[in-house]
C-alpha positions as CSV (number, residue, x, y, z in Angstrom):
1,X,130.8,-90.4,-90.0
2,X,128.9,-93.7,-89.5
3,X,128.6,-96.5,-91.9
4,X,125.6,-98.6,-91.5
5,X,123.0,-99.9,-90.9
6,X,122.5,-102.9,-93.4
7,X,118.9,-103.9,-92.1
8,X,116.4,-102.5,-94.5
9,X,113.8,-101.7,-91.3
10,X,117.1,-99.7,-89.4
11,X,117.9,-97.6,-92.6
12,X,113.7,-96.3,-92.5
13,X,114.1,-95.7,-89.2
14,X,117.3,-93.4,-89.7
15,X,114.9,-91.8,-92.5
16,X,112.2,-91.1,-90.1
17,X,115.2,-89.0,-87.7
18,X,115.5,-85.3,-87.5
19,X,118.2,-84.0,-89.3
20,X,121.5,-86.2,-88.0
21,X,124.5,-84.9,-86.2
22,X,126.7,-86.8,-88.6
23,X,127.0,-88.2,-91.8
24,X,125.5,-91.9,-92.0
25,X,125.9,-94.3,-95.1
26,X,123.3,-96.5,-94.8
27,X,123.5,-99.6,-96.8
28,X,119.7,-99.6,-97.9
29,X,117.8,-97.4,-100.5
30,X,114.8,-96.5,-98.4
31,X,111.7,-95.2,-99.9
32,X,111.2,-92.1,-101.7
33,X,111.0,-89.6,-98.9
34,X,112.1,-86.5,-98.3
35,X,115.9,-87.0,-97.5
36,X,117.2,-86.5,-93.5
37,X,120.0,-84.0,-93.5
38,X,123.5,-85.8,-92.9
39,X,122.0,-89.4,-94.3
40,X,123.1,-91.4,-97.8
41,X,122.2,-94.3,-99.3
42,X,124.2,-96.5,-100.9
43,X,122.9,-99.9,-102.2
44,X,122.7,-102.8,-104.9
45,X,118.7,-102.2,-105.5
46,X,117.7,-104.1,-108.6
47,X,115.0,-101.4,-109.7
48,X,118.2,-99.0,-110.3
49,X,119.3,-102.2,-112.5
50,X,116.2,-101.9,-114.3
51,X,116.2,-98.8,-115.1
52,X,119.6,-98.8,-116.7
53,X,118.6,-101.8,-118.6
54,X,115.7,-99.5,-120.0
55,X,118.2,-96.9,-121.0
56,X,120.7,-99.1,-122.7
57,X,117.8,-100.3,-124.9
58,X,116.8,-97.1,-125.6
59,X,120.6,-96.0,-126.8
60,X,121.0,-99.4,-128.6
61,X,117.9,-98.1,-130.7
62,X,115.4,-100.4,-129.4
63,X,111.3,-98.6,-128.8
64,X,108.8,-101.6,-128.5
65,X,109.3,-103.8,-125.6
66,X,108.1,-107.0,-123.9
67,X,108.7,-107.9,-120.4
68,X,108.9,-111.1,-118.4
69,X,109.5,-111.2,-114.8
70,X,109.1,-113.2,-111.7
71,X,105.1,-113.0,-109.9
72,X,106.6,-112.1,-106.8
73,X,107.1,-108.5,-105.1
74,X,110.2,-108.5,-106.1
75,X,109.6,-108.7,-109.8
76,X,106.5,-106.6,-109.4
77,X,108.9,-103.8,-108.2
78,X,111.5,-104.5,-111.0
79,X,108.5,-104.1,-113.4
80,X,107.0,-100.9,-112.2
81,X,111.2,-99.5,-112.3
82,X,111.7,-100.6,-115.9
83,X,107.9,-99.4,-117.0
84,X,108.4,-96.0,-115.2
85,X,112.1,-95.8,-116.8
86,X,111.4,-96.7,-120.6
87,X,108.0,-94.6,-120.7
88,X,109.8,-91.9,-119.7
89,X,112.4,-92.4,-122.2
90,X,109.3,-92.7,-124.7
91,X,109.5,-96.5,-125.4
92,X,106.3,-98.2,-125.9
93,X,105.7,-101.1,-123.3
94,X,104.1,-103.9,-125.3
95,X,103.4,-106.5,-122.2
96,X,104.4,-107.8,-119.5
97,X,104.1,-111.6,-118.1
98,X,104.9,-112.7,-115.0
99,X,105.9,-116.5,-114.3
100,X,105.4,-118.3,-110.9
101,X,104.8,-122.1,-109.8
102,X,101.0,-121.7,-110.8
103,X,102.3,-120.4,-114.5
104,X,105.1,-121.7,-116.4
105,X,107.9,-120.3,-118.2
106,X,106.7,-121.8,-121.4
107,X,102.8,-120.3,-120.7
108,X,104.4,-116.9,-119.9
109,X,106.1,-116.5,-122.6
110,X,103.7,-118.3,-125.2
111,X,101.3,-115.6,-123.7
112,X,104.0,-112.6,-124.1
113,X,104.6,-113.9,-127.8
114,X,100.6,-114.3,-128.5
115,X,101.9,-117.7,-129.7
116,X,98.3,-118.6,-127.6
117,X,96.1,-116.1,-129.7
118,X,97.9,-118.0,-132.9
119,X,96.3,-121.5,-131.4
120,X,93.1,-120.1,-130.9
121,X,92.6,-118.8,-134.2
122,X,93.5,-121.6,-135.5
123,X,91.2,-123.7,-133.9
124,X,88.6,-121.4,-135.0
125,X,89.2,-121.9,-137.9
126,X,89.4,-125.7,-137.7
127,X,86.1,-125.3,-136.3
128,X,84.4,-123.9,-139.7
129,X,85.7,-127.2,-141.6
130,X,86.0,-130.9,-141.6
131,X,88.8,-130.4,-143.5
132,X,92.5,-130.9,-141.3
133,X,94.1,-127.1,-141.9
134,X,98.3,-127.1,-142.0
135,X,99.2,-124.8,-139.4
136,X,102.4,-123.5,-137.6
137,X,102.2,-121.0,-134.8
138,X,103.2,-117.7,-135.4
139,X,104.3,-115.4,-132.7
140,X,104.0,-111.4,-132.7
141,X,106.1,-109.5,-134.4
142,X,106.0,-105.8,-133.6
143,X,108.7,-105.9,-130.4
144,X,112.3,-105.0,-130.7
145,X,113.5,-106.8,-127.2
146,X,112.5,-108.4,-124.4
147,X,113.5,-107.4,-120.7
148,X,113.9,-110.5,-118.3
149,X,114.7,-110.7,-115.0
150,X,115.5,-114.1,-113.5
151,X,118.2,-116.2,-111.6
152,X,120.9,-118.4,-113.4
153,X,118.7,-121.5,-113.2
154,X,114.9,-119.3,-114.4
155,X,116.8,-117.9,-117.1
156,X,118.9,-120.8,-118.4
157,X,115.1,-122.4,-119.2
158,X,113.6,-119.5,-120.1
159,X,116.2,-118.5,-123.2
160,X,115.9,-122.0,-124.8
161,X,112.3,-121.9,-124.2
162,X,112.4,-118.3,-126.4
163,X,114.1,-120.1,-129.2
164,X,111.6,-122.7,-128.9
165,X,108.7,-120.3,-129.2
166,X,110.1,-118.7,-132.7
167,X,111.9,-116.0,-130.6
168,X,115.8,-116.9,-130.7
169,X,116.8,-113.7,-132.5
170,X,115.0,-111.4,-130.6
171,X,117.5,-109.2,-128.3
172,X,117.3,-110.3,-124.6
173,X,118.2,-107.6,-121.8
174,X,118.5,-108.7,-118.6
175,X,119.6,-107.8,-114.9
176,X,123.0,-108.9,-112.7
177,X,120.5,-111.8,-111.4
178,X,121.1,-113.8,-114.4
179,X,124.7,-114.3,-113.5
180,X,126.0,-116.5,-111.2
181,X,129.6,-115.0,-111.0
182,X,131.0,-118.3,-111.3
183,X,131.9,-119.9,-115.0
184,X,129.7,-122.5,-115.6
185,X,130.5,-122.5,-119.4
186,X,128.0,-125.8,-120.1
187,X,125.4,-124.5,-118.5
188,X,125.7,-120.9,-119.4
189,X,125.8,-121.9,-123.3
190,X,121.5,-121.2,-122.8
191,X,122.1,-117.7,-121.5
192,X,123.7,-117.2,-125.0
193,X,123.6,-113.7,-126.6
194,X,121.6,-112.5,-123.6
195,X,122.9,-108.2,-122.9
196,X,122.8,-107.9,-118.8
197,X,124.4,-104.8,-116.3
198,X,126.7,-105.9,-113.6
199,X,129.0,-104.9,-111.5
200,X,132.9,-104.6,-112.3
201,X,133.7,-106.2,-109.5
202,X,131.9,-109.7,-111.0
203,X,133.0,-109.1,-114.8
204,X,137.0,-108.1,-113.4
205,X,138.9,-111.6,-113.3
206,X,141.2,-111.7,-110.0
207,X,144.4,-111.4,-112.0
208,X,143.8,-107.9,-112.6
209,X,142.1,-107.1,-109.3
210,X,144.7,-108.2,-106.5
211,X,141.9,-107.4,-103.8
212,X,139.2,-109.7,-105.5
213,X,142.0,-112.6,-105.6
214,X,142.8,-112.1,-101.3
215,X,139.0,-112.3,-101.5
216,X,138.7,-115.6,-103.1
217,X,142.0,-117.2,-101.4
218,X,140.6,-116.1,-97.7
219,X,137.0,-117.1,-98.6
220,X,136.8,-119.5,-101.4
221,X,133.4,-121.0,-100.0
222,X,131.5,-117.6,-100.7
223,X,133.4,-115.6,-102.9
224,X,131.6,-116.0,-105.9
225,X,128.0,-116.0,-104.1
226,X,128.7,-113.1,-102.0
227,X,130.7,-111.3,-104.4
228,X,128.6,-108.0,-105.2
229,X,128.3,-107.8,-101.3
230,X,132.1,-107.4,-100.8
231,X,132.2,-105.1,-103.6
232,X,129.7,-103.3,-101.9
233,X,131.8,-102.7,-98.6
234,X,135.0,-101.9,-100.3
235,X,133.2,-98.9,-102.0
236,X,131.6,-98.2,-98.8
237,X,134.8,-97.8,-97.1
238,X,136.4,-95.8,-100.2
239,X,133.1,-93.7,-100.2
240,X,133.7,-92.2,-96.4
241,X,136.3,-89.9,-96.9
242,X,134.6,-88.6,-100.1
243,X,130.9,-88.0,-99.3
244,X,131.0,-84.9,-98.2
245,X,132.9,-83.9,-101.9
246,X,130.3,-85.9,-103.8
247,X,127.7,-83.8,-102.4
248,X,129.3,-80.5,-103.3
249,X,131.2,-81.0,-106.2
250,X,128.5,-81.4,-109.3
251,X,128.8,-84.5,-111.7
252,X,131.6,-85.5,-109.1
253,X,132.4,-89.4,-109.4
254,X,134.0,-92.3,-108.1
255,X,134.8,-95.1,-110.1
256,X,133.8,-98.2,-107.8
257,X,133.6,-102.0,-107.4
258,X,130.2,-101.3,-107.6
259,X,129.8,-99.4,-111.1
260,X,130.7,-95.5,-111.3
261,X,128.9,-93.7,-108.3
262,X,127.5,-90.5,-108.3
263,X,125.4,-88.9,-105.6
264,X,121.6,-87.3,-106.2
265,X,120.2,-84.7,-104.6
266,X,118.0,-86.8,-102.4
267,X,121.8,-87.9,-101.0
268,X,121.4,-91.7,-102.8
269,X,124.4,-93.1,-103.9
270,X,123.8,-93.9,-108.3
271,X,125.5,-96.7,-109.8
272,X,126.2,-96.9,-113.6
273,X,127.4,-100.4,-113.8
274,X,129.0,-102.2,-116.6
275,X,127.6,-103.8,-119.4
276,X,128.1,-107.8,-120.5
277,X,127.0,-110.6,-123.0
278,X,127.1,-114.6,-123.1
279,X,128.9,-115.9,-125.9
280,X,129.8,-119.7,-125.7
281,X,129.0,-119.9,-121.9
282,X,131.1,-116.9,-121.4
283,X,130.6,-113.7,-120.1
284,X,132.2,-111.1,-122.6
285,X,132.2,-107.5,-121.1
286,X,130.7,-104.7,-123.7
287,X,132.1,-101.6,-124.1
């Protein structure tokens, strides 16, 4: 058995291949083709995050949702994931933004909130007097949650800038991109109360993973920032004697760095990760 490639562009190739001579584990999920005989799949791709994040709103009882998310192809992908995910669980989309250079945080999400189609009514209505009107925007109120998916730094402006827009009590979901692996308890005080998936490897401290400490000793420079990625290679190396057993044994799992893999029938490697929250610039794991 061969483990590898990691290139994105070498995994589609493999795809494109006959039916192998030996198992591969290849480190990228390639598109939705049909799967090559003898080739898995095995990596950290955020739309799997997404769709788990869909799921655990849907179990936590949530059914209207906003979402706000990067303008980039990467966020469009984690957008399309999430949409396909909670409309098949029968959750009712509400809107999405997208934020970039050109737009905001604060404009996305005044725009998500309809905080902007408070202004303008009221302005209207302005218009019809010479009398000054008393008014306080008011922001929608028919979602249950909002799905974000940002970096630390994004989402450390974006949470505050919820609260600001008459949305701090609104439920917050969010990706492993929001957290930096590293406690930054100041800072992370505006990620506060936000629910995100992770990895165990990034939520286990080193005292009760031995492996993760040697980790952090031998490479203190990138532990932290590289950290799903070595997680990812340890359950890559415990996967290759037991791929072949996966594939046979139904339901068969492997509890991992990397969450609790299962194979599909396509031969992708799933990952049900954990589950955390920010509480005081801390990250508390969930049951």
């Amino acid at each position: 058995m061969s483990i590898g490639p990691l290139e994105q562009q070498n995994g589609r190739a493999l795809m494109r291949q006959p039916d192998l001579l030996s198992p591969h584990l290849a480190f990228n999920d390639g598109p939705n083709e049909k799967k090559t005989g003898n080739l898995y799949q095995f990596g950290l791709a955020a739309e799997d995050e997404a769709k788990q994040v869909a799921e655990r709103a849907w179990q936590d009882g949530h059914r209207n949702a906003l979402a706000l998310l990067p303008d980039s192809d990467w966020g469009r992908r984690i957008a399309d994931a999430f949409t396909q995910e909670w409309q098949a669980l029968s959750g009712t989309l509400l809107e999405i933004q997208f934020f970039s250079e050109d737009k905001s945080f604060s404009n996305a999400i005044q725009e998500l909130l309809n905080i902007d189609d408070s202004r303008r009514r009221a302005q209207y209505i302005q218009s019809l007097t010479t009398t000054p009107i008393a008014f306080v925007p008011r922001r929608r109120d028919d979602m249950d949650f909002i799905f974000v998916a940002a970096s630390p730094k994004q989402a450390r402006q974006i949470k505050p800038t919820l609260a600001f827009h008459y949305a701090a009590r609104t439920p917050v979901y969010a990706t492993s991109h929001i957290y930096s692996g590293q406690v930054s308890t100041i800072l992370d005080r505006d990620l506060d109360e936000i629910i995100f998936c992770e990895t165990p490897w990034m939520l286990d401290s080193s005292a009760g993973n031995p492996l993760k400490g040697l980790i952090q000793q031998t490479w203190p420079t990138n532990a932290h920032r590289l950290g799903r990625l070595y997680a990812l290679g340890i359950d890559a190396y415990r996967l290759f004697p037991r791929i072949k057993q996966l594939s046979l044994i139904r339901n068969a799992r492997l509890d991992g760095m990397t969450g609790s893999l299962q194979l599909d029938s396509d031969g992708r490697v799933v990952r049900s990760l954990s589950w955390a929250r920010f509480a005081g610039g801390k990250v508390r794991p969930l049951n």
